[in-house]
MIZATI-644811 format. One record per residue: x, y, z of N, C-alpha, C in turn. Coordinates in steps of 0.2 Angstrom, whole numbers, plus 2048, in hexadecimal, padded with zeros to 3 digits. Example, Ala and Ser with C-alpha at 12.3 -4.5 7.8 and 13.67 -1.06 7.14 Angstrom:
MIZATI-644811
8427E482783E7EA8278427F0827;8407F58238447FB824840800827;
***
This chain:
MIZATI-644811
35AC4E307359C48304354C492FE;357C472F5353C462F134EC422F4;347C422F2340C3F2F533FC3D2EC;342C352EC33EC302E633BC2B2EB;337C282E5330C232E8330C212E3;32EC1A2E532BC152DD324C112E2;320C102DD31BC0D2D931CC052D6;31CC012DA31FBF82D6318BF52D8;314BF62D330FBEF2D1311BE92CE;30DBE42CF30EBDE2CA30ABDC2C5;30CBDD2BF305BDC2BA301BD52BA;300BD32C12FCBCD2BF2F4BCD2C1;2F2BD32C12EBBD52C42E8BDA2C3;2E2BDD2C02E0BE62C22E2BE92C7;2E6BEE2C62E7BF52CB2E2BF52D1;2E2BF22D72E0BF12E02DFBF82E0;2DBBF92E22D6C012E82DDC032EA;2DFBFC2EF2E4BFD2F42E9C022F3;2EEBFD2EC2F3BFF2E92F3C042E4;2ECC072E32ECC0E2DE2ECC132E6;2EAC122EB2ECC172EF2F2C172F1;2F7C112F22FEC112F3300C152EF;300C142E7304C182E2302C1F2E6;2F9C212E62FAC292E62FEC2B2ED;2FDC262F2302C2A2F7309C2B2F8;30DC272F1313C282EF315C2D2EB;311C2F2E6310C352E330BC3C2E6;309C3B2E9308C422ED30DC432F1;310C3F2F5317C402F731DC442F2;31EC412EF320C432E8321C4A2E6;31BC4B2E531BC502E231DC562E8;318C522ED315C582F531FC5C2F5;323C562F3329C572F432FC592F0;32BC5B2EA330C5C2E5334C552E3;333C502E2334C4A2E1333C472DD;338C412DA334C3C2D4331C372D7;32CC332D3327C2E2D5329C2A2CD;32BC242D0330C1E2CA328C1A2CB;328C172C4325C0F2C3329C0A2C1;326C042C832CBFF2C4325BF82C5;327BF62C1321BF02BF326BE92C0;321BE62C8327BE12CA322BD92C6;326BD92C0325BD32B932ABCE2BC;32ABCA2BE332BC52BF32DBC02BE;326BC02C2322BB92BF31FBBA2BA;323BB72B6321BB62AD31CBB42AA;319BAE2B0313BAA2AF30DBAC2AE;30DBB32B5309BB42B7304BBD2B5;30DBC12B230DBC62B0309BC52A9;305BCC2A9301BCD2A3300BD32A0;300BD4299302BDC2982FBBDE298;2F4BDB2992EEBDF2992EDBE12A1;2F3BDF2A32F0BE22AB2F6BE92AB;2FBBE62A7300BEC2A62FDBF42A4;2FABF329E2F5BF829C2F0BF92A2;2ECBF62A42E6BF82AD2ECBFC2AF;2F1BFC2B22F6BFE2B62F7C062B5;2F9C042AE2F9C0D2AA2F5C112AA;2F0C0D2A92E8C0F2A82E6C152AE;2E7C0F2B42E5C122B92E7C172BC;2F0C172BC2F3C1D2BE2F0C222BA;2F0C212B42EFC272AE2E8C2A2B1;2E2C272B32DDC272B62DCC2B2BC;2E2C2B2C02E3C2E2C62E7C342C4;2E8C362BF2EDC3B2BE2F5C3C2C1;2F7C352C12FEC312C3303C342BD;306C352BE30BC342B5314C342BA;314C2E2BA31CC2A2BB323C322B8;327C332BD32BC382BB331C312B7;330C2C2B8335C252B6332C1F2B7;333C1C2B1330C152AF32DC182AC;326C0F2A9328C092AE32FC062AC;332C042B133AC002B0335BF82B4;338BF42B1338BEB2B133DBEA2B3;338BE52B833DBE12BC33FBDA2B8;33CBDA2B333DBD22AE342BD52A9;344BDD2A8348BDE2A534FBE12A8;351BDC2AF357BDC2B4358BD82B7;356BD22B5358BCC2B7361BCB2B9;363BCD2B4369BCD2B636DBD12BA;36ABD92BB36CBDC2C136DBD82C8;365BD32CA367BD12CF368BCC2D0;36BBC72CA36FBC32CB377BC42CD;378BCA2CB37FBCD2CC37FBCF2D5;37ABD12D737ABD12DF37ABCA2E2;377BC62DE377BC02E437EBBE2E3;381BBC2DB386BB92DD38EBBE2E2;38DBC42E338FBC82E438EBC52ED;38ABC42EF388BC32F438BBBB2F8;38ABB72F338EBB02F1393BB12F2;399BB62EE39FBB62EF3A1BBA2F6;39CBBC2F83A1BBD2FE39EBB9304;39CBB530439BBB1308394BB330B;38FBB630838ABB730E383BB630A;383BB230537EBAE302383BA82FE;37BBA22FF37FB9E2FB379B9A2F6;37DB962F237AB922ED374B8E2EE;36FB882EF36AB862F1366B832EC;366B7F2EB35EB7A2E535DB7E2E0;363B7F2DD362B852D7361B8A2D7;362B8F2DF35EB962DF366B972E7;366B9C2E736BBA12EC366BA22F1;368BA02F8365BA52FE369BA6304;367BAC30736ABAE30B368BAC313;36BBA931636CBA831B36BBAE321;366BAD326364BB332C366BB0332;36ABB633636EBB333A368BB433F;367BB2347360BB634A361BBE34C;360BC034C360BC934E359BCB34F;359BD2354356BD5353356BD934D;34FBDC349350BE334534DBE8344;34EBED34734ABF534834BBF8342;346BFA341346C0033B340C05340;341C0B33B33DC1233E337C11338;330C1133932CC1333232AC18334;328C1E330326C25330320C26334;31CC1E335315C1F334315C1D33D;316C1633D317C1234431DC11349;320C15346328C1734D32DC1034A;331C1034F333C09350330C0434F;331BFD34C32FBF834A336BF234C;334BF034F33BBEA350337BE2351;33BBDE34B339BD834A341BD334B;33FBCC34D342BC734F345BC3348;348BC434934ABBF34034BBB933F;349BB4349347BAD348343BAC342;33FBB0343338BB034033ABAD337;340BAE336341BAC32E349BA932E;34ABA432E351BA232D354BA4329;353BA2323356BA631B351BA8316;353BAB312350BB130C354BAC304;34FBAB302351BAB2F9350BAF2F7;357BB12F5358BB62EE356BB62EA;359BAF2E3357BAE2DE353BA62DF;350BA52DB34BB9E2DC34EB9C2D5;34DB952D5350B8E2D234EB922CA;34BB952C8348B962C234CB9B2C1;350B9F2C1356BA62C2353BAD2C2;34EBAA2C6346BB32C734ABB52CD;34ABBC2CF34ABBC2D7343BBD2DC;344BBF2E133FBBD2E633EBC52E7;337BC62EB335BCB2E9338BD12ED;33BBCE2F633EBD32F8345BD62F6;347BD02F1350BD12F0350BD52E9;34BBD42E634ABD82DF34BBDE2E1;344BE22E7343BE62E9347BE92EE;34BBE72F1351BE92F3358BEC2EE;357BEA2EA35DBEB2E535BBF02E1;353BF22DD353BF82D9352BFD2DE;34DBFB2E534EC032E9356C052E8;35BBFF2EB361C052EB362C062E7;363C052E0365C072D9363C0B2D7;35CC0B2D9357C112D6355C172DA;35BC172E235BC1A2E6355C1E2E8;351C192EA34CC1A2ED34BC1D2F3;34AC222F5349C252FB345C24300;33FC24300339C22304334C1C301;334C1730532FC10301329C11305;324C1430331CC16304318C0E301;317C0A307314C0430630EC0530B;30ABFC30B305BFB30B306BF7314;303BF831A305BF5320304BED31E;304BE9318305BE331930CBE2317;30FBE7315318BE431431CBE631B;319BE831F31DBE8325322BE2326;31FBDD327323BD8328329BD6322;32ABDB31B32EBD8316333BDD318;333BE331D337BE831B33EBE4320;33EBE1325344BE1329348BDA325;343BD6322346BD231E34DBD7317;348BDC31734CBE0311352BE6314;351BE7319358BE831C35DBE431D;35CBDF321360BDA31E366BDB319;362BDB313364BD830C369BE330B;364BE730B36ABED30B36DBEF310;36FBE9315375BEA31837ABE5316;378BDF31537CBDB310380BDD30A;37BBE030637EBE42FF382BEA301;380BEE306386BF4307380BFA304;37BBFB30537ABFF303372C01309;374C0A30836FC0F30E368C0C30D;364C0931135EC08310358C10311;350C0D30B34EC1630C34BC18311;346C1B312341C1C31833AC1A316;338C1231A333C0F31B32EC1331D;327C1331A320C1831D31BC1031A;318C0D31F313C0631E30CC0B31F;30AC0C31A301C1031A2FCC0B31B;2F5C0B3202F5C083202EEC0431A;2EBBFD31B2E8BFB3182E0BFD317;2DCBFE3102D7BFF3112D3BF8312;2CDBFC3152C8BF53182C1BF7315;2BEBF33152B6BF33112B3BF4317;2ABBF33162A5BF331B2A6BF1321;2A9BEA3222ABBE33252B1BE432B;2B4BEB3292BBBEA3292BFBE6329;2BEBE33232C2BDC3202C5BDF31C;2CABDE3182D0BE23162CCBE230D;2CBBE730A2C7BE83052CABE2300;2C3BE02FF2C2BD82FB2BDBDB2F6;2BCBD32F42B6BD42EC2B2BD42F0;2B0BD32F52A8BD22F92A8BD62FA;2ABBDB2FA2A7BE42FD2A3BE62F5;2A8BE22EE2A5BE62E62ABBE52E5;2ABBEC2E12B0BEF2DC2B7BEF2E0;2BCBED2DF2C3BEF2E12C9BEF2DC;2C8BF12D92CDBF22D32CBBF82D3;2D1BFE2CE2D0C062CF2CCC062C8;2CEBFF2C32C9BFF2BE2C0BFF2BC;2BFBFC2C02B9BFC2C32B6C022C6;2B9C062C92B6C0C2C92B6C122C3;2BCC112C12BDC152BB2B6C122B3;2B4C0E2B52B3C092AF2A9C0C2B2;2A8C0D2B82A2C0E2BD2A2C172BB;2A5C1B2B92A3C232B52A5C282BD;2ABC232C12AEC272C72B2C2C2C4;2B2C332C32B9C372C02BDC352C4;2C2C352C02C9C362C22CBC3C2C7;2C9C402C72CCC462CE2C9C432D4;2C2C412D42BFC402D92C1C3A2DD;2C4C342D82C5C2F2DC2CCC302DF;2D0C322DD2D7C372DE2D5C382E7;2D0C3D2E52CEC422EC2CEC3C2F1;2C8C372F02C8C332F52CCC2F2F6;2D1C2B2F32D7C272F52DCC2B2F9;2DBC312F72E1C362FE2DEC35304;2D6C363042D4C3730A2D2C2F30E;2D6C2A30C2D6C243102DCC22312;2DDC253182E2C2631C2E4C2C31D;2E3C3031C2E7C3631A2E1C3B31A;2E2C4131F2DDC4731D2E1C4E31F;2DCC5631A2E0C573182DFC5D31E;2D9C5B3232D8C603292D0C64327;2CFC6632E2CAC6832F2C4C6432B;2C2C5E32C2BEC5B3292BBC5B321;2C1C5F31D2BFC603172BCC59315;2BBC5730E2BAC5130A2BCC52303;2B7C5A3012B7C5B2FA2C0C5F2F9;2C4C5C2F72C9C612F62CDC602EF;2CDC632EB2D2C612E42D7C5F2E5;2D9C5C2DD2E2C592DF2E6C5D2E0;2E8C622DD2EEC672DC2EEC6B2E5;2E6C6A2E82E9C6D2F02ECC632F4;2E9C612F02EAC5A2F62F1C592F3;2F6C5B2ED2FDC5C2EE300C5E2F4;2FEC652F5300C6B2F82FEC682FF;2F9C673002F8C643082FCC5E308;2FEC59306300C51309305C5230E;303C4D313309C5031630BC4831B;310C43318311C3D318310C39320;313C3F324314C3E32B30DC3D32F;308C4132B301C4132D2FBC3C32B;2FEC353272F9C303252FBC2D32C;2F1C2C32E2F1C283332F1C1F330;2F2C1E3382F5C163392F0C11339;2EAC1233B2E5C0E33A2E2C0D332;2DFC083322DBC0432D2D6C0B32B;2D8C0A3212D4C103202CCC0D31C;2C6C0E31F2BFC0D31D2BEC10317;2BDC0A3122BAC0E30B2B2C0E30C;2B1C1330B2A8C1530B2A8C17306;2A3C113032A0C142FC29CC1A2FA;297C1A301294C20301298C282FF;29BC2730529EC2D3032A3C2E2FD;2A6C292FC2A9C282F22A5C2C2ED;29DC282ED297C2A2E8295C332EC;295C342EE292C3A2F429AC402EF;29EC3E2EF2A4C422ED2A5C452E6;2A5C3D2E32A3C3C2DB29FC412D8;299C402DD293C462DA294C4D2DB;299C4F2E129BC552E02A0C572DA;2A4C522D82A9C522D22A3C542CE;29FC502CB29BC502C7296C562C5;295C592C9291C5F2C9296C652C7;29BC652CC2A0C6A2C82A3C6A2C3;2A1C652BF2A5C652B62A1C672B1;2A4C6A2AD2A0C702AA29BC6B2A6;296C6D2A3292C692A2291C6529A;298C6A297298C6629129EC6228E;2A0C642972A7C5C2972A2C55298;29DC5629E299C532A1295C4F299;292C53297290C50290293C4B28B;29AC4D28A29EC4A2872A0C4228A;2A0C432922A2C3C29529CC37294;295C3B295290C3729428EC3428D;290C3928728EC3627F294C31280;299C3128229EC2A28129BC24284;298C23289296C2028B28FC1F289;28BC21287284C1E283286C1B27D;28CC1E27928EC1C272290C14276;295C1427B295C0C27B291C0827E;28AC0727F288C0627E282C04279;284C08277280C0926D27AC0A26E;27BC10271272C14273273C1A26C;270C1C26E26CC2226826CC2826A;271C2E269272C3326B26DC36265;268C38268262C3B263262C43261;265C47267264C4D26526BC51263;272C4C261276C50260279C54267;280C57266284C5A26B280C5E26F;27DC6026E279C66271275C63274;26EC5D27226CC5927726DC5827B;275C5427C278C5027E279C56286;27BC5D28327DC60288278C6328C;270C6228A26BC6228C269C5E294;26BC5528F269C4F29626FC5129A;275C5329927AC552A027AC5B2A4;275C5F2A2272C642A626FC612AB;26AC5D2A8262C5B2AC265C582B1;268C532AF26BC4C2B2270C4D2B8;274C542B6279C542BA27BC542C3;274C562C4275C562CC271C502CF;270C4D2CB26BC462CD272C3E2CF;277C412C927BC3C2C9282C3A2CE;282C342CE288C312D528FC2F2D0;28EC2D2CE293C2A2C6290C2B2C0;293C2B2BB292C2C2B4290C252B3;28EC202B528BC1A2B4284C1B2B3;282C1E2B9279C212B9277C242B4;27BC242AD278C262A7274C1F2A5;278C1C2A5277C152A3271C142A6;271C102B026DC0F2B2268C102B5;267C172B3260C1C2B525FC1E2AE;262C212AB25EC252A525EC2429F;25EC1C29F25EC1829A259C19297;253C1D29724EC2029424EC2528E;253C26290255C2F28B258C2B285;258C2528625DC2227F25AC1E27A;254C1C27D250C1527A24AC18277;248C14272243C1526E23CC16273;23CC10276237C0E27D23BC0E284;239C1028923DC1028F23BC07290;23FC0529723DBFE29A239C0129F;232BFD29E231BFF2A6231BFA2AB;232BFD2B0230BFA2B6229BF52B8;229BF02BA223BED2BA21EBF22C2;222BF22C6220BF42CC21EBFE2CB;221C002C621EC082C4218C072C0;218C022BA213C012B820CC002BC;210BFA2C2208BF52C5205C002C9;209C012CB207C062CF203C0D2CC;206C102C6206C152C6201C162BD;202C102B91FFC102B31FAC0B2B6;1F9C072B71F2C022B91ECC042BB;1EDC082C01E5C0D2C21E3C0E2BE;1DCC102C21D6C102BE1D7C182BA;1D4C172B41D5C1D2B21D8C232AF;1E0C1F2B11E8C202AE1E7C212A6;1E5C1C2A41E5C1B29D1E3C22298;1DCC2129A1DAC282971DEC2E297;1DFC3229D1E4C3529F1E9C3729C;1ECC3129A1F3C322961F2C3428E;1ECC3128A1ECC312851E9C38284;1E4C3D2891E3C422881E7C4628A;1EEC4628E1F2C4A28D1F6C48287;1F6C442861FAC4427D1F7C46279;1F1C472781EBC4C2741EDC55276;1EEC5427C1F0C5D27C1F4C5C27D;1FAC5A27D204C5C27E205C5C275;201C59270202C57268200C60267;1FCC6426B1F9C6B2681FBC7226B;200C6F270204C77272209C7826C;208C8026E20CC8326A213C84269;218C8126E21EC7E26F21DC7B276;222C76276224C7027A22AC7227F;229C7928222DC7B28822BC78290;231C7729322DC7429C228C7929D;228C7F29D220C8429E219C8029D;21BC82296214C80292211C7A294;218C73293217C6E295212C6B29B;215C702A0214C712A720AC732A7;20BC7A2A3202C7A2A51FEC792A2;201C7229C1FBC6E29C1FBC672A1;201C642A21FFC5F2A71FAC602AC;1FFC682B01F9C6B2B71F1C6B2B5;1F3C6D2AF1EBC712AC1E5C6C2AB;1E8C662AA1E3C5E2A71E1C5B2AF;1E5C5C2B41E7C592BB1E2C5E2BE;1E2C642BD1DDC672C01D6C672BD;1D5C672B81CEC642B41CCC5F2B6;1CEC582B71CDC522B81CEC552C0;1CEC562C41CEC572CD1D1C522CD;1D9C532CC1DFC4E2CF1E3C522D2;1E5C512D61ECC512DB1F4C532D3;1F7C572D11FCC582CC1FEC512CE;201C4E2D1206C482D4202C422CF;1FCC402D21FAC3B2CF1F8C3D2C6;1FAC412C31FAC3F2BB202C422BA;206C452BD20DC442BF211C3F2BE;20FC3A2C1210C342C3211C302BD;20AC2D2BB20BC2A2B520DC2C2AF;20DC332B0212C352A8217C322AC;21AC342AF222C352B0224C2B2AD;220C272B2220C222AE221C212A7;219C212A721BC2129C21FC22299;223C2729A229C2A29822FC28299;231C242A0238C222A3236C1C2A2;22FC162A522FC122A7233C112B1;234C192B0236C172BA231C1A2BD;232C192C422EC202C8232C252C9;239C262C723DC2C2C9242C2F2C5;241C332C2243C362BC248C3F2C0;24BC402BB24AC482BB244C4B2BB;245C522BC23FC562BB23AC552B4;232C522B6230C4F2B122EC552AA;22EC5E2AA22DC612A6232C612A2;236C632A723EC652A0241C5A29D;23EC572A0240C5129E23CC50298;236C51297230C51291232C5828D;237C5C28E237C6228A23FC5E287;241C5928A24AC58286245C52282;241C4B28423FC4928123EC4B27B;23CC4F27A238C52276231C50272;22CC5426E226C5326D222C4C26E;226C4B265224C45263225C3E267;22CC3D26C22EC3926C228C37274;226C3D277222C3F27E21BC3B27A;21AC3D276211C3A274212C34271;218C3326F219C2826D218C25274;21CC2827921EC2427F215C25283;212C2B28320AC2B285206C25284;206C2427D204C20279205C1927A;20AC1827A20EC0E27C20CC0F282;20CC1228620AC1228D203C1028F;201C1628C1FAC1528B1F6C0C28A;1F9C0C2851F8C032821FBBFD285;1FDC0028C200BFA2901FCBFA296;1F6BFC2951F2BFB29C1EABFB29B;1E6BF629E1E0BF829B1DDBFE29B;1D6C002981D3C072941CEC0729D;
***
């Protein structure tokens, strides 16, 4: 059997965690198989379809490193294909006309299907008397649409979400009426949040845009949507895509409810992160302070500087932003609670302002040199290194927790380390 798959979102929302995992387990399939993986965009609600969720759509795939081997094809651009089925179905007696719209009548039966994932599946068909095909508006209905491009678009295996279980015997039905070989059903099952409530806004972020938009690379998030529901053996986690092609193996996604842990999401990201070379690294991050309209001060080179330092501290490419917002700004923000703690003591004051008197008269601004005069004032004055460690690191960030504070005061650099001394200084009594 050719192995095709499709991908049928609705543009009337951001691309769902959910359904950007459905997509990639139809195309891991896919590929795993020498296979095409189609995009069909299920548009028939006209009202409600919107071409910026069209684009999120794209976006996202493009994002997952998806690329459709067909489509997108429209279903708002085949209205007439399934009017041709229904009244086809009309004329032979086994749908009829109705309040402006064609339905088909269920006679009561049992109906089995085989899913790849759950064995047999056998439903009662009391449960629904008849199915509308077309609705009074000349749209069709979502399972009769979908019924008619699988077969046309001779779809092979339908990789869906365990909430369409109960739409599939309904769509048997419909390709046995129409005459046509139904494909091989696999229902994966649902993700679930904290709560094990079926992943909602209350857990956060649930769109794949949101994450993408939060500095998740793309391979990484890829990695961990395979791995909900699906693992690739022996308790791996960190695995690239091109093996989690070669590993998928359809039969092997487990049945139960898959737990999204964000921990382990950010936990994974970070190993993405760290393996990127450090001047792709730098280029993600200058994109993202320019949108923000910060001030790249030291040029590329700098740049490739703070993604050195930064790099192994970081969970997402967001933490530019909301940790190292220091490295950008004329003056850091400080912390009120770093301040009350670590500039307020007694004594602080002086301390900083004599070490901006000798960090102004080294002979170059390397973490070394840097280092043995901080140690050097901290041993003269009988401190502890930590307690005049401390309140620099402050002055300078405005946090208690920074990178390493010499090579941070050596990327600083000179002058901008004895302004921030200085303002520090002036923010606390003598």
């Amino acid at each position: 059997m050719s192995v095709r798959v499709r991908f049928a979102p609705s543009p009337t929302g951001n691309l769902h965690v959910g359904s950007g995992r459905t997509a990639l387990f139809n195309w891991l399939f896919a590929k795993h198989e020498g296979g095409a993986f189609i995009l069909r965009i299920e548009d028939t609600d006209l009202k409600r379809s919107n071409e910026v969720y069209l684009k999120d759509i794209n976006a996202s795939l493009a994002y997952l490193g998806i690329t459709p081997d067909e489509g997108p094809i429209f279903q708002s651009q085949r209205i007439e294909i399934y009017r041709q089925h229904a009244d086809r179905l009309v004329q032979q007696g086994l749908a009829r006309p109705d309040a402006g719209g064609i339905i088909f009548p269920v006679t009561p039966q049992q109906i089995t299907f085989k899913d790849v994932l759950h064995g047999d599946i056998t439903v009662d068909t009391s449960l629904f008397e008849s199915l509308v095909l077309m609705k009074s508006d000349g749209t069709p209905t979502y399972s009769f649409a979908c019924v008619v491009d699988d077969a046309l678009m001779k779809i092979s295996h339908v990789i869906r979400g365990d909430d369409h279980i109960a739409n599939t015997p309904k769509q048997l039905l419909l390709y046995r009426a129409l005459g046509y070989e139904p494909p091989v059903f696999a229902h994966i099952p649902l993700i679930v949040g904290a709560d094990r409530a079926r992943l909602s806004k209350r857990q956060g972020a649930t769109s794949v845009a949101e994450y993408r938009a939060a500095g998740y690379l793309g391979p990484a998030f890829f990695n961990y949507l395979a791995l909900l529901g699906w693992s690739p053996g022996n308790n791996r986690e960190y695995v690239q895509p091109e093996e989690i092609v070669k590993l998928f193996d359809l039969k092997k996604v487990k049945k139960a409810a898959a737990f999204f842990d964000q921990k382990k999401l950010d936990w994974l990201n970070a190993q993405y992160i760290k393996a990127l070379p450090v001047e792709e690294l730098a280029r993600l991050l200058t994109e993202r302070v320019k949108d923000k309209g910060w001030t790249v001060n030291g040029g590329p080179q700098w740049m490739v500087k703070v993604a050195a330092l930064v790099r192994d501290r970081m969970r997402v490419l967001e933490d530019i932003e909301e940790d190292h917002a220091f490295l950008f700004q004329e003056m850091p923000a400080y912390q009120p609670e770093a301040v009350e703690q670590f500039l307020k003591p007694e004594g602080v004051r002086a301390r900083l302002v004599e070490l901006k008197s000798r960090l102004g008269h080294l002979p170059d601004f390397e973490p070394a040199t840097i280092e043995q005069a901080v140690r050097g004032l901290a041993a003269e004055q009988q401190l502890a290194p930590k307690d005049l460690i401390h309140p620099v690191r402050v002055a300078l960030t405005g946090r208690q927790v920074s990178p390493p504070l010499f090579e941070l005061m050596a990327l600083l650099g000179c002058d901008r380390v004895l302004k921030r001394l200085e303002h520090a200084a002036g923010l606390v009594p003598a």
